[in-house]
C-alpha positions as CSV (number, residue, x, y, z in Angstrom):
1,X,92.2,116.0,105.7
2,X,93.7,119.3,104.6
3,X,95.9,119.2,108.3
4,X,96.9,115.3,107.6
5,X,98.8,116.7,104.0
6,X,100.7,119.2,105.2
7,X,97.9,122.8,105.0
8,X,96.9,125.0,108.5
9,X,93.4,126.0,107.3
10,X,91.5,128.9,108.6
11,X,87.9,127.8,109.7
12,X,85.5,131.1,110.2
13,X,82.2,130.3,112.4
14,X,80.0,132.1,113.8
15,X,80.0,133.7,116.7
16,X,77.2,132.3,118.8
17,X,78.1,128.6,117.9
18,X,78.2,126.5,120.5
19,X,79.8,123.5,119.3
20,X,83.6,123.3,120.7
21,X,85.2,123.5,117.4
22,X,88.4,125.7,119.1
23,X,90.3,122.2,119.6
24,X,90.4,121.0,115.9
25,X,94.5,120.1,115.6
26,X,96.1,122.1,113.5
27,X,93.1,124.6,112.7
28,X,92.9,128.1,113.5
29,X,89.4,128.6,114.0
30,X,87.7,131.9,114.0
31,X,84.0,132.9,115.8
32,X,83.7,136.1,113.9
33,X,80.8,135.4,111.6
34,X,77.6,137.7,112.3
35,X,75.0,136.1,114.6
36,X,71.9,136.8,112.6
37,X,68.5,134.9,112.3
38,X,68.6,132.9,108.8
39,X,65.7,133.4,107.3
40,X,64.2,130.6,104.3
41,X,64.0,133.2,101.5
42,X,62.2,132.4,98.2
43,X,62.7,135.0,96.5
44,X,66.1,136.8,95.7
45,X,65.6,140.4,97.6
46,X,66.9,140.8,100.9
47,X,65.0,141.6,103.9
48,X,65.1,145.6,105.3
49,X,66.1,143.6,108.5
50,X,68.8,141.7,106.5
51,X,70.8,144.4,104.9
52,X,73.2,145.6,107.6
53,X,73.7,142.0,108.5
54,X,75.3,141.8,105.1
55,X,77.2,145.0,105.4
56,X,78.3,143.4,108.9
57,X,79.3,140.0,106.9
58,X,81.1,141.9,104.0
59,X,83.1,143.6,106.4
60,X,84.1,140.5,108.6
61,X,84.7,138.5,105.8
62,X,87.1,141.3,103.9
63,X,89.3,141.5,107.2
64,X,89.6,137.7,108.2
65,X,90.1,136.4,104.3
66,X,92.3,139.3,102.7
67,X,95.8,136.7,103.6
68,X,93.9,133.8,102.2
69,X,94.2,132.4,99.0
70,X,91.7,130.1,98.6
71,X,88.3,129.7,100.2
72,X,86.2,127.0,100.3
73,X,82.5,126.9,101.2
74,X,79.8,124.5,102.3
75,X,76.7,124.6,100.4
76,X,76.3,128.8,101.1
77,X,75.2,128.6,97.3
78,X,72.8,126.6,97.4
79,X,71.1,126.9,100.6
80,X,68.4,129.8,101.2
81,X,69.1,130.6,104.3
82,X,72.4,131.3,103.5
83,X,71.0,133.8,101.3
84,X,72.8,136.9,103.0
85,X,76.3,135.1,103.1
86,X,75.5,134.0,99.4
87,X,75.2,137.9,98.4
88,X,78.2,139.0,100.7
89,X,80.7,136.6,98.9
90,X,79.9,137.9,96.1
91,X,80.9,141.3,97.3
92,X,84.1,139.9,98.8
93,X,85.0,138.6,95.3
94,X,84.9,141.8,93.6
95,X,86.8,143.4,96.4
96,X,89.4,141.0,97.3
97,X,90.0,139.9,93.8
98,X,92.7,137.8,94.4
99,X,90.9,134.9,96.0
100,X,90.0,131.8,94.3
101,X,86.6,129.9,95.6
102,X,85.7,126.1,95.6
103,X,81.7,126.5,96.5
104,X,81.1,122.5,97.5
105,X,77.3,121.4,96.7
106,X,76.6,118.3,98.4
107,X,73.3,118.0,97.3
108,X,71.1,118.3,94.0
109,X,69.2,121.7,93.7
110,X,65.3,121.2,93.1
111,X,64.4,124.9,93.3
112,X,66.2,127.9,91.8
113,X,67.0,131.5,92.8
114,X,68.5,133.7,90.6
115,X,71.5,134.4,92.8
116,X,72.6,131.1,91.8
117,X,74.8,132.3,88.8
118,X,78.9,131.8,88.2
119,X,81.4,133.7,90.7
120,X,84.4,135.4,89.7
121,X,87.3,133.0,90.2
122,X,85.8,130.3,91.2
123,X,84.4,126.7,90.8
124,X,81.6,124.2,91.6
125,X,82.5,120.7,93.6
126,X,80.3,118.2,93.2
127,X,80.9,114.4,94.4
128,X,80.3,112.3,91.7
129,X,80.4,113.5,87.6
130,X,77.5,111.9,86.3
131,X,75.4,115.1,87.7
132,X,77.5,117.6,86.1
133,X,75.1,119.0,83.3
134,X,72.1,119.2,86.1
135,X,74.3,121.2,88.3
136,X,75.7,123.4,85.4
137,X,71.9,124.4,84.2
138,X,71.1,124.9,87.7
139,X,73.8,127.0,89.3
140,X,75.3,128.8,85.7
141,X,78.6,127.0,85.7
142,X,80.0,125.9,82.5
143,X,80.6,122.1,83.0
144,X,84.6,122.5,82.3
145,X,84.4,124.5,85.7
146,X,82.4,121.7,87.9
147,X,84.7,119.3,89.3
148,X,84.7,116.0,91.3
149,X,85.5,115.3,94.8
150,X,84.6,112.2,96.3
151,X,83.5,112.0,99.8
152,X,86.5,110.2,101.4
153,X,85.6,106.7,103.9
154,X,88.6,105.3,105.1
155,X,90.2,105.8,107.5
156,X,89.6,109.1,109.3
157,X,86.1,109.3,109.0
158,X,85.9,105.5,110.9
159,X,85.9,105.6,114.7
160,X,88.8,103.4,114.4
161,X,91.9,102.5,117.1
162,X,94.4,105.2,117.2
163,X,96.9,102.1,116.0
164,X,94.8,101.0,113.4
165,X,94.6,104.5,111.8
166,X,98.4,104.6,111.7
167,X,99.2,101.2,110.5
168,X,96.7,102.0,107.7
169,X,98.5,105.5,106.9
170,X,102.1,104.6,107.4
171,X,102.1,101.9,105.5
172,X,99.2,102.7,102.6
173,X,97.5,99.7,102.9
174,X,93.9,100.8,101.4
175,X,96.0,101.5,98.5
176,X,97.4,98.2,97.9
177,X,95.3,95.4,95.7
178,X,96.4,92.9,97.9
179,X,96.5,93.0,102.0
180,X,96.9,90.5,104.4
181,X,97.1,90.5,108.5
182,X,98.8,87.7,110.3
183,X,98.8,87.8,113.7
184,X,101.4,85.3,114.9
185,X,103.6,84.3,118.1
186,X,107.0,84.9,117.2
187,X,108.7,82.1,118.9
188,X,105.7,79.6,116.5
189,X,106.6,81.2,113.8
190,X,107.8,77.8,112.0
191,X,104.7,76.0,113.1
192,X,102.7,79.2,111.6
193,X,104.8,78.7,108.4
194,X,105.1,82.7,107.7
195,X,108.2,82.0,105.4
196,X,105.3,79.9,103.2
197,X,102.9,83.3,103.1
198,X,106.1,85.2,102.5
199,X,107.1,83.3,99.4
200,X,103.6,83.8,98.1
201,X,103.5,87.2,98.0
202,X,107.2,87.9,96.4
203,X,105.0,85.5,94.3
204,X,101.9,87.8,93.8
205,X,104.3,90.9,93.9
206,X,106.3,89.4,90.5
207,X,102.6,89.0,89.2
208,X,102.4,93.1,89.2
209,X,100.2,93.4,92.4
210,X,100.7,95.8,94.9
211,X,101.1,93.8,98.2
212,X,101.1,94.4,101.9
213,X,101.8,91.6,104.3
214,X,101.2,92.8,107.9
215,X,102.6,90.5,110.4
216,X,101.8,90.6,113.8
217,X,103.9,88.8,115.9
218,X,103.9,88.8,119.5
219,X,105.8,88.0,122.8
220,X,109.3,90.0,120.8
221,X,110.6,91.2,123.6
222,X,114.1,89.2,124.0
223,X,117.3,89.0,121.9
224,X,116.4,85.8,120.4
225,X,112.8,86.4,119.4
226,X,114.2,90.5,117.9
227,X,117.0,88.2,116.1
228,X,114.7,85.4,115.3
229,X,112.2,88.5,113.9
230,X,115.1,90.1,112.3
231,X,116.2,86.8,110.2
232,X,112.5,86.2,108.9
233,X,112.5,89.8,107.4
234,X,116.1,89.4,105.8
235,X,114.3,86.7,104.3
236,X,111.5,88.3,102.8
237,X,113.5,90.9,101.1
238,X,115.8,88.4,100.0
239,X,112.9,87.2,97.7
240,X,112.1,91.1,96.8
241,X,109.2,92.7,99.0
242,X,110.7,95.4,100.8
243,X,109.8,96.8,104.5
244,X,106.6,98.9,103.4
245,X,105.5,95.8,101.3
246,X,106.1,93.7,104.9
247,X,105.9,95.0,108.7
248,X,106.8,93.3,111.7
249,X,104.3,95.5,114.1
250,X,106.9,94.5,117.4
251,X,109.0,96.7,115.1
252,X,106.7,99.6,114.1
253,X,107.1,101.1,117.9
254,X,109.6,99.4,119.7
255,X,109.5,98.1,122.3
256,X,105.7,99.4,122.6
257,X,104.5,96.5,120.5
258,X,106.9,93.7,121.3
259,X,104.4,91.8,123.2
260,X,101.4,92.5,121.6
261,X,98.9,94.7,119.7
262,X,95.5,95.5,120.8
263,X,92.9,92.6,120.0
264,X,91.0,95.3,118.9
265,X,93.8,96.8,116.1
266,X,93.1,92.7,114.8
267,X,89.8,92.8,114.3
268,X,89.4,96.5,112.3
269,X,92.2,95.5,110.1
270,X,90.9,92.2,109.1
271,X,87.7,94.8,108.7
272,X,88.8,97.4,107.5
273,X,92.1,97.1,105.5
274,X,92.8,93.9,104.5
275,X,90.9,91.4,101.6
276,X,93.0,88.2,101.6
277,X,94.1,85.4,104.6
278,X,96.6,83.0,103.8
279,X,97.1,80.2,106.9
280,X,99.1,77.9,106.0
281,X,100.0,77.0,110.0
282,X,100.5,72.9,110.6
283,X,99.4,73.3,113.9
284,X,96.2,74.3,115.5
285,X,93.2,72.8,117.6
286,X,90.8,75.6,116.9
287,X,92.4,78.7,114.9
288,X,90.1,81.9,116.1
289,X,91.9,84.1,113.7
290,X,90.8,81.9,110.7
291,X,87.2,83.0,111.7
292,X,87.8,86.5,112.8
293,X,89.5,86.8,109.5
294,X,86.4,85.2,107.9
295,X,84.2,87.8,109.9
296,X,86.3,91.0,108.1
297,X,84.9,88.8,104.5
298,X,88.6,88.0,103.2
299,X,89.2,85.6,100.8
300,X,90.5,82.4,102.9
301,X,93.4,80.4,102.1
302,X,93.4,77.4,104.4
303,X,95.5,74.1,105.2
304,X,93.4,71.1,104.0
305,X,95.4,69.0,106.7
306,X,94.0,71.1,109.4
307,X,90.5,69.3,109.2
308,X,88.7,71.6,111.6
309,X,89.3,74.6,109.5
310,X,87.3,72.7,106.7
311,X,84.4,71.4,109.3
312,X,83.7,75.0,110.4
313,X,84.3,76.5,106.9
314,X,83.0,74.4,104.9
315,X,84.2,74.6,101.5
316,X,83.7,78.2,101.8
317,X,88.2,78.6,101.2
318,X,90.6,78.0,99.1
319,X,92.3,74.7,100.5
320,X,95.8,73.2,99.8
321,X,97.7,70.7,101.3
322,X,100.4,72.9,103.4
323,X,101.3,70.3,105.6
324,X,100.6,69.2,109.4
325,X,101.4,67.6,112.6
326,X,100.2,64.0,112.9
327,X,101.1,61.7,116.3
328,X,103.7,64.0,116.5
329,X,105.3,63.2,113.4
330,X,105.5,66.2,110.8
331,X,103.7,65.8,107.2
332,X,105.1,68.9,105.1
333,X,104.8,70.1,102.2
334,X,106.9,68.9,99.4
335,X,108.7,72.4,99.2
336,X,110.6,70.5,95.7
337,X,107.2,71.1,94.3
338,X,107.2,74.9,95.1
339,X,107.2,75.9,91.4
340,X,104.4,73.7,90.8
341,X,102.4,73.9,93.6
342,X,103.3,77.8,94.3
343,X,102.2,79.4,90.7
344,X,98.7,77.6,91.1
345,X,97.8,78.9,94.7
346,X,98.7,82.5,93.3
347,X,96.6,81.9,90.1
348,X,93.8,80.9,92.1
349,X,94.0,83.7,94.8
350,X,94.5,86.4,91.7
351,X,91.2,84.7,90.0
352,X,89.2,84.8,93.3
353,X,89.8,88.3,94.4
354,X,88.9,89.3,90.7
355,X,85.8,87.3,90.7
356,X,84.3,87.8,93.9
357,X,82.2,91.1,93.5
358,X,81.8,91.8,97.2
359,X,85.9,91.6,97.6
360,X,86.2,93.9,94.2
361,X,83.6,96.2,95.6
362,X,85.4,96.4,99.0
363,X,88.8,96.9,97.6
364,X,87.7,99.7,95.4
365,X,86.0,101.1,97.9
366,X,88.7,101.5,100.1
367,X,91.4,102.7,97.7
368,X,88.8,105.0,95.8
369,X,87.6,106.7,99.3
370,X,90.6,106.2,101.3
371,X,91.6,110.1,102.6
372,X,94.9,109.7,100.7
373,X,93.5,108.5,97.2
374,X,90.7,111.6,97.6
375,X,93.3,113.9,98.5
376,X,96.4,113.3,95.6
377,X,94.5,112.6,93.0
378,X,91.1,114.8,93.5
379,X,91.7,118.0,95.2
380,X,95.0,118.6,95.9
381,X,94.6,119.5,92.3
382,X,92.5,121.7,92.9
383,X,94.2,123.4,95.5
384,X,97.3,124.0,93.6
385,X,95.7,125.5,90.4
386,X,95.9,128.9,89.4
C-alpha cells in the first residue's frame, strides 16, 4: 500500500529469513536484524544469554533507522518473544529522538508484562475503535493516542487479474455507490440498447449518486466500430457523466483491448466491483451475462419482453418493458414516455440497493476496505502528523 501512494519504505528483516522478500517493487529491504533464538518470556527480565543480542539489535537498529522518520512495527509490543526487540526500541527512541513510532497490535492482549507501557513519540494502531479502552488499560496508552486502521480487502489483497486490479484503481470504482459492467459487441450495440443504460445513469448521477458505468465492448478494432464507439461516448457526456463516470475498455489500452477483455476480468468485476446490472438488450436467445452477473449477487434490471430472462430468474429482478424483437418486427420502448417511465426505474433501483442488506453490506465493504479509502482517509494521516 505505502509503494501504490507514492512512499519507498524501508523493510528491516532478519538475517537468516528465508522467505524471498528482496523482490517486493518498490521496497528496499534490509536482512540486518540479529539472528537470535526468541525465547517465550513471562516475566520482564532478560536472559544472561539475551543481553548482547540486545546490544547487537540497539546497534543495527540505530545505524539502519537514523534517516528514517517514521517506523512502523508489527506487534513487537505485544508479543513475548519479541521481548528483546521490545526493550531495544525503546533504547532506539531515547537515542534517535527524532523518530516517530506507529506500534500496530493486531490482536487483543490477554496477559500483561510490564514492558508494555507508552513510548516516547509514538502511538498505538488498532483496527477497529470499539477496543480502544481495553487496549489503553493494557498497553498504558492514553486513548487520544490509539488510533484506527482498518485492515484493507479490495483490491490488492485479492488474487485478482492484473486488468481487473487496474480497471478497479484507475477508475475508483469500489468508491462509487453505484457500479455497473456491461460487456457488449460494439457493432450490437443498438440491439444491446447501451444509450437506454446511459440515460439511466445521467439519471441516477442527477439523483446525487456516484456512478460508474463500465462498458465493455468488443470486436473495436476498425474505423467504423472506434467512430461508432466514439459517437456513443459523445453521447453520454452530452447528458453529463464524464469519461471516469463511463469507460469504453477497447479505449482504456488501445488497441490492446479492442477486441476483447479477458473472460476472466468479466467475471471478478461482476464479483468484485460492481452491485447493479441494467440489460435492457431487445435481443437475446439465452443472455449468459444476465446470470454471470446474477452469480457476482447484483441487483438485476431485466427486459420483461425477453421472456427467458424471467423463466430462469424468476421474479428474482427488477423487470420493465424495454422493448424486443418479435417475427422480425421491432416492439420498442415508447422513448415519449422517458420522463415517466425513466424516473420510476431509478426510484426503484435507488430503493433496492438501499434495502437489500447483502448489496449495502457489500458496497460498504468494498468502499470502507478498498486500499484507497484505508489509505486517504485512515493512515495517510497518520503518516503526515507531526
Amino acid at each position: 500500500m505505502l509503494v501504490k501512494f507514492g512512499y519507498r519504505p524501508l523493510l528491516l528483516l532478519r538475517k537468516d529469513l528465508k522467505d524471498n522478500y528482496e523482490n517486493l517493487p518498490g521496497v528496499e529491504v534490509r536482512k540486518c536484524l540479529p539472528a537470535f533464538k526468541y525465547h517465550e518470556y513471562e516475566k520482564p527480565y532478560l536472559r544472561k544469554e539475551d543481553k548482547r543480542w540486545l546490544k547487537k539489535s540497539i546497534s543495527v537498529l540505530c545505524k539502519n533507522l537514523k534517516d528514517v522518520d517514521l517506523v512502523i512495527t508489527h506487534d513487537i509490543l505485544y508479543i513475548k518473544l519479541f521481548f528483546v526487540l521490545n526493550v531495544a526500541i525503546r533504547y532506539v527512541a531515547k537515542r534517535l529522538k527524532h523518530l516517530r513510532w506507529l506500534h500496530w497490535i493486531h490482536s487483543p492482549a490477554y496477559t500483561k508484562l510490564p514492558i508494555w507501557k507508552k513510548m516516547r513519540r509514538s502511538k498505538l494502531v488498532i483496527p477497529n475503535r470499539e477496543q480502544k479502552d481495553m487496549f489503553a488499560e493494557k498497553f498504558g496508552y492514553p486513548v487520544s493516542e490509539i488510533e484506527t486502521v482498518y485492515h484493507h480487502l479490495y483490491p490488492d489483497s485479492l488474487p485478482l487479474h492484473p486488468l481487473t486490479k487496474e480497471l478497479i484503481d484507475a477508475f475508483d470504482l469500489l468508491n462509487a455507490d453505484i457500479v455497473q459492467l456491461y460487456p457488449a459487441d460494439t457493432r450490437r450495440s443498438g440491439d444491446k440498447q447501451i444509450t437506454l443504460v446511459i440515460k439511466l445513469f445521467a439519471r441516477l448521477k442527477k439523483r446525487g449518486k456516484k456512478v460508474r458505468l463500465v462498458i465493455a465492448n468488443s470486436y473495436c478494432d476498425s474505423d467504423f466500430t472506434r467512430g461508432h464507439a466514439g459517437r456513443i461516448a459523445d453521447f453520454a457526456f452530452a447528458r453529463g457523466l464524464n469519461e471516469k463516470e463511463v469507460l469504453f475498455t477497447s479505449r482504456f489500452r488501445p488497441p490492446l483491448l479492442e477486441q476483447s477483455i479477458p473472460h476472466e476480468v468479466i467475471i471478478e468485476l461482476f464479483h468484485y466491483a460492481t452491485n447493479l446490472f441494467i440489460f435492457p438488450s431487445r435481443a437475446e436467445t439465452f443472455s449468459l451475462i444476465t446470470f454471470e452477473a446474477a452469480s457476482g449477487g447484483n441487483l438485476l434490471v431485466l427486459n420483461e419482453d425477453l421472456l427467458v430472462q424471467k423463466n430462469i430468474i424468476g421474479e428474482n429482478a427488477l423487470f420493465y418493458k424495454f422493448g424486443s424483437y418479435r417475427d422480425s418486427k421491432p416492439h420498442n420502448i415508447d422513448y415519449a414516455l422517458e420522463d415517466k417511465i425513466f424516473p420510476k426505474i431509478v426510484d426503484d433501483i435507488i430503493q433496492k440497493l438501499d434495502q437489500q442488506t447483502s448489496l449495502m453490506a457489500r458496497q460498504r465493504v468494498r468502499q470502507k476496505l478498498s486500499a484507497e479509502w484505508v489509505f486517504k482517509n485512515q493512515l495517510e494521516p497518520l503518516l503526515n502528523a507531526q
